[in-house]
N, C-alpha and C positions, 0 to 999 in steps of 0.2 A: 504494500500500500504506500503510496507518495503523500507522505504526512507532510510534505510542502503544501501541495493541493488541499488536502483536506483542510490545513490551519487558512488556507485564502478562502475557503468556498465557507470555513467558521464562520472567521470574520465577516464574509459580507451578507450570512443570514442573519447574524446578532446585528446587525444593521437595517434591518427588516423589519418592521410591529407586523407587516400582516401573512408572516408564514409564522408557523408553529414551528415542525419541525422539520427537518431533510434527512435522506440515506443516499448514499452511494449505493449500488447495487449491480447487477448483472456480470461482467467478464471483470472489469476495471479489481471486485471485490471475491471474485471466486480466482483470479491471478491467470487465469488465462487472455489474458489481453494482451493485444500486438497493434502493429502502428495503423492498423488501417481499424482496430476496434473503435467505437463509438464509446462517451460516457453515459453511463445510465444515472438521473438524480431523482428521487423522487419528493416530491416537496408536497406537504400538509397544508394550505393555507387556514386562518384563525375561521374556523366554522362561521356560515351566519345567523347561524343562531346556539340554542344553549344545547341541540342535540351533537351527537358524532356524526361526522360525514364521510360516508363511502359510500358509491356506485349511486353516487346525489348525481343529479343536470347542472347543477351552479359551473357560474362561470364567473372569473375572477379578472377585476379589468387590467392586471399588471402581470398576466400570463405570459405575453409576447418580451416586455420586458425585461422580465427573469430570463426568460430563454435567451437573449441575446446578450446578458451579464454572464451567465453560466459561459457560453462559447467565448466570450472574449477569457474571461477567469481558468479553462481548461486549457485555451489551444486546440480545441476538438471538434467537432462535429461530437451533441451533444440531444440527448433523447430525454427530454424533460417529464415527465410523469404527474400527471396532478392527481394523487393518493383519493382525495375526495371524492374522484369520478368514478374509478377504475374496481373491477372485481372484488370482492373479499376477500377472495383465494391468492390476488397478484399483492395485496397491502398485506397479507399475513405473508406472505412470503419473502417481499421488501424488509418486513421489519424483524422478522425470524433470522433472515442471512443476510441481512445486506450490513454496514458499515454505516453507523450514527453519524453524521455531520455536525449538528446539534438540537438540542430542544429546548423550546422557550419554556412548554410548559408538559414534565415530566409526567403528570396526573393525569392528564389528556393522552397522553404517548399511553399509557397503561391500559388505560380503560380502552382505547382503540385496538391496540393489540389483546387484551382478552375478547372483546366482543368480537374479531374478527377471527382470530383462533376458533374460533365456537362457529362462527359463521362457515369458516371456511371445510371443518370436519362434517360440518350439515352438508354443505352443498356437493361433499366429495362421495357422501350415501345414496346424496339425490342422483347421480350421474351416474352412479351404480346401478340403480333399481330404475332409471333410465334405461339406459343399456339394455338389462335384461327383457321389459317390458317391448321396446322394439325389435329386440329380438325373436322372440318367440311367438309372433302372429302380421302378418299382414294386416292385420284392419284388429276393431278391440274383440279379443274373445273373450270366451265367459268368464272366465275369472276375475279379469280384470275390471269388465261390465260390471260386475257385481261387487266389486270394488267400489267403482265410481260410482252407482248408484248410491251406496251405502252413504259415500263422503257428501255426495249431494244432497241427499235427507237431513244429514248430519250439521251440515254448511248450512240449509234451510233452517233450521229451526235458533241457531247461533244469529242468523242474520235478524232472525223476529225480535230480538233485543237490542234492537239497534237504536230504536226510539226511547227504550229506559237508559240506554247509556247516553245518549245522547244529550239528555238534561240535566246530569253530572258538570259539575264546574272543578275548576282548579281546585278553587279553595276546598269542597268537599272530599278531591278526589286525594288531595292531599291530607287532610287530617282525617277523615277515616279508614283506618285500614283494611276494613271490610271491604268497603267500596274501592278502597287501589285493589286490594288483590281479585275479588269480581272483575274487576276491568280488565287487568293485568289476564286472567285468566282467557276471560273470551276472547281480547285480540289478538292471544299466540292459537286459540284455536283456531281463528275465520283465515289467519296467515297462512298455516300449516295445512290447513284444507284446503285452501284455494292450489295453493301450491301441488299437493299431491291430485288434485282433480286434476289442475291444467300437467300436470306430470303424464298422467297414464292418455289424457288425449292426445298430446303431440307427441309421446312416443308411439304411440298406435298408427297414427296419422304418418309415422316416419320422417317428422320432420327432427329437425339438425339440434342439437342441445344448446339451447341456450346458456351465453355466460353468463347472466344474472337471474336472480330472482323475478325482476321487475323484468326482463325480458319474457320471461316465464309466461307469466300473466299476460301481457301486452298482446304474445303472439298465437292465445288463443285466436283472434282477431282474425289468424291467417287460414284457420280452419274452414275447409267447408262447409257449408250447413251452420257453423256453430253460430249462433243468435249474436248478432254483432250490438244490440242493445243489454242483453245481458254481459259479454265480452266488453263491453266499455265502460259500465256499472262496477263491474267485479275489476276491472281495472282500477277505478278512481279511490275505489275503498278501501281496494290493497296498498295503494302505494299510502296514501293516508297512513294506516295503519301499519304497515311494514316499517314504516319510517321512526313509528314509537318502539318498534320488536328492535330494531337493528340500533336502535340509541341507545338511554338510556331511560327511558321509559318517565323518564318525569312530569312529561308532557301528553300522557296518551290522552288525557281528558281534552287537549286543545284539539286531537288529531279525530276525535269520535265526533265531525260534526260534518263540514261541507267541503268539497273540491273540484275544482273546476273539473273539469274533461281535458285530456292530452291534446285532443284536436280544437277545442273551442274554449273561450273562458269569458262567453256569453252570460255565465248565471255561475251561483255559488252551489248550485242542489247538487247534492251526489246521490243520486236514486240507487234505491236497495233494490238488489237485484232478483228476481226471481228465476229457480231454473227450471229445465226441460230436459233434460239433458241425455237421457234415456229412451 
């Protein structure tokens, strides 16, 4: 490791308020690196809000600027990473093997790599039982049928509570504990079910694995047949709620109410979704 570079690339993050932390990563930090390798940096920008951020949309308006500090700073041809955007599985594994830069705020750095550690052994089960399910039938056979029927009932009746959480506030959801842990409880159920419905349909369907979660859900969308009003419903609700599962949950009571639509942001309603699915 060129701990020249490292103490230049310190210095000019501690000169930063709005990154958090950075890693070196890829060939530069596994020592296989030659003159024609590229640097890998991946940089955490300060959340914009109070949850954690990975595999978010945000865009940060001094992205291009960094990136062209970085190249001047290496001498390199330089692949800059914005951690907040990118996989669970690419951020646990940046921060598992890559090489610290620095961090403003080590508490943050913790809590990101344990939830993404978690995330990222979830999503290595999902791609498993992925797999096996596209493997094993051209179109959904019974078993799996009666799977998804099963989740689908199941998702049904989780989602009929949507209007008692719904009128949950902070302040309640916060000093009673009854009421966090009810909350807490049905939005890893409506998450986890959404996710294993849309699991066993796209792999049925033979389509390609997604890399996210939120990709998951989105690309029911792409199914035949599949009810593209329910598919954008179960979209809007998931990502809502996904967003409190993959935080830290502090805010699920702000997340149980309204969200626009991916495509439109005509109105605030996020209609519950009914299914068919069978």
């Amino acid at each position: 490791m060129n701990q020249e570079l490292l103490k230049k690339l310190n210095n000019y993050f501690q000169s930063r308020q709005d990154v958090s932390f950075a890693y070196l990563f890829g060939s530069i930090v596994s020592g296989n690196i030659h003159s024609e390798s590229d640097i890998d940096i991946g940089i955490y920008f300060v959340p914009k809000t109070n949850e954690l951020e990975y595999e978010s949309n945000a865009e940060y308006e001094n992205e291009d600027s960094i990136w062209l500090d970085l190249e001047k700073i290496t001498g390199k041809k330089t692949d800059m990473v914005v951690l907040n955007r990118v996989p669970s599985t690419l951020v646990y594994s940046v921060l598992q093997n890559g090489q610290k830069i620095f961090a403003r705020n080590e508490d943050l750095l913790s809590r990101l790599y344990l939830s993404t550690s978690l995330s990222a052994e979830d999503f290595r089960y999902f791609v498993s039982d992925f797999i096996k399910i596209k493997e094993r039938s051209n179109s959904l056979n019974e078993i799996d049928k009666d799977r998804l029927s099963r989740i689908a009932v199941f998702l049904e009746k989780e989602i009929e509570d949507f209007d008692k959480f719904k009128k949950v506030n902070q302040i309640s959801y916060t000093s009673d504990n009854s009421i966090k842990r009810n909350m807490e409880r049905w939005v890893e159920n409506i998450v986890n079910s959404s996710i294993d419905m849309a699991k066993i349909i796209l792999a049925s369907e033979k389509k390609q694995i997604p890399e996210t979660y939120r990709l998951i859900i989105e690309n029911l969308g792409t199914v035949q047949d599949f009810d593209q009003a329910v598919a954008t419903s179960l979209y809007n609700l998931f990502v809502k709620l996904f967003l409190s599962v993959a935080g830290d949950r502090t805010h699920i009571g702000t997340y149980v109410g309204v969200s626009p639509s991916p495509a439109s942001n005509e109105n605030n309603s996020c209609p519950v979704p009914s299914f068919a699915l069978i």
